[in-house]
C-alpha positions, 0 to 999 in steps of 0.5 A: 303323085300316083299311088302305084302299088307295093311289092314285097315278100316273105319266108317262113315253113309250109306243112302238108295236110293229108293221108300220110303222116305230117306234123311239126316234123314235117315243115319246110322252109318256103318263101314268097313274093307279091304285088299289092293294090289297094283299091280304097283305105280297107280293100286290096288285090294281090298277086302272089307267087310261092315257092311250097315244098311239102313232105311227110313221113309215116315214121312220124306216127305213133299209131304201129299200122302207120308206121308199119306201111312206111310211106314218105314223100317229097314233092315241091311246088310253085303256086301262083295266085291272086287273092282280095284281101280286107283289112280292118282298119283305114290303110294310111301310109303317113309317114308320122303314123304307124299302125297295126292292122289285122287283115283276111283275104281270099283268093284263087290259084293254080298249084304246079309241081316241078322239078322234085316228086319223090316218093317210096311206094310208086314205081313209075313206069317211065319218065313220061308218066312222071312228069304227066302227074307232074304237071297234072293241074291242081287248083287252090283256093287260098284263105289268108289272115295277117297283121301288117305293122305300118313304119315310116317311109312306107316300109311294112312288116307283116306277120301270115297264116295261109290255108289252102284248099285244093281241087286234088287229092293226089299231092302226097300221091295217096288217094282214097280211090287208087290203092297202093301195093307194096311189100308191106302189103295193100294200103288206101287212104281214108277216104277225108278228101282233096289234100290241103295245106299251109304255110307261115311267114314274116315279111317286108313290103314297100310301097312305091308312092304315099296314097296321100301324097307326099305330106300331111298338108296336102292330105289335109287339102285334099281329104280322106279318098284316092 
């Protein structure tokens, strides 16, 4: 029988990374789902998509310049995203074994932002060029690390820390090149780069057929391999 893959999913918290302040007060709730196939016994591809609300709020800070400036923000995102992953011992999917199994995986993906971007310290001009920023692409470069707990019949637990890096220094609205004026006064960014991210999960996964086949006898007549 044909190994088809796996699908699964997680939730967990993301927290954002940038110029106004984040922190444990700043996590949110998120959640993803995925299609897996393992190309050998330590390498698969993946394709996921996540839902990444992030916030932050400079009332957070205990620097006084900080939080005199007093901006917040609210944005949520959809990621979509493939990634190649590694996983340090052989992936064997028999049901009288189970195994823990740390993994990394890199990848590449495209960041949108709808429906909520809400802030106070921009005042848009008109709904247009909201949403123009809105959907402004922004791309991400996803760095994953993981342990997957293997049960029987298939069914994996797996425990994920994912960074992203990306191409836009614009998802808190506050960059280092556009000043923002407010009634507090005239406020820049440091200039510490595009803004990252990153999130925090625990999920299931199931796999649709054994690599194996079904048994152990037949994996024993047939060897190690595909």
């Amino acid at each position: 029988m044909q190994y088809k893959g796996e699908f699964g999913g997680g939730i967990g918290t993301s927290s954002y990374m940038g110029q106004i302040k984040g922190g444990f007060k700043s996590y949110k709730a998120n959640f993803n789902l995925f299609y897996k196939k393992f190309l050998s016994e330590n390498f698969s591809v993946r394709f996921n998509y996540e839902y990444v609300p992030l916030t932050a709020n400079d009332a957070f800070s205990k620097q006084k310049q900080i939080i005199e400036r007093d901006f917040n923000f609210y944005r949520t995102f959809h990621e979509f995203n493939f990634m190649f992953e590694y996983f340090f011992k052989d992936v064997k999917y028999l049901n009288s074994e189970n195994h823990v199994i740390p993994y990394v995986g890199v990848g590449f993906g495209y960041l949108l932002n709808v429906p909520t971007n809400k802030n106070n310290f921009i005042t848009y001009t008109s709904d247009i060029q909201k949403y123009t920023e809105q959907f402004w692409p922004i791309c991400t470069m996803p760095i994953n690390f993981g342990l997957n707990y293997r049960l029987k019949n298939n069914i994996n637990l797996l425990s994920e820390v994912t960074f992203r890096f990306t191409t836009s220094d614009l998802l808190d609205n506050f960059s280092a090149t556009d000043p923002i004026t407010t009634a507090n006064g005239i406020f820049n960014a440091k200039n510490s780069g595009n803004d990252k991210f990153y999130s925090i999960k625990f999920g299931v996964s199931k796999s649709l057929f054994n690599l194996y086949g079904l048994d152990k006898s037949k994996k024993k007549k047939k060897g190690r391999g595909f």
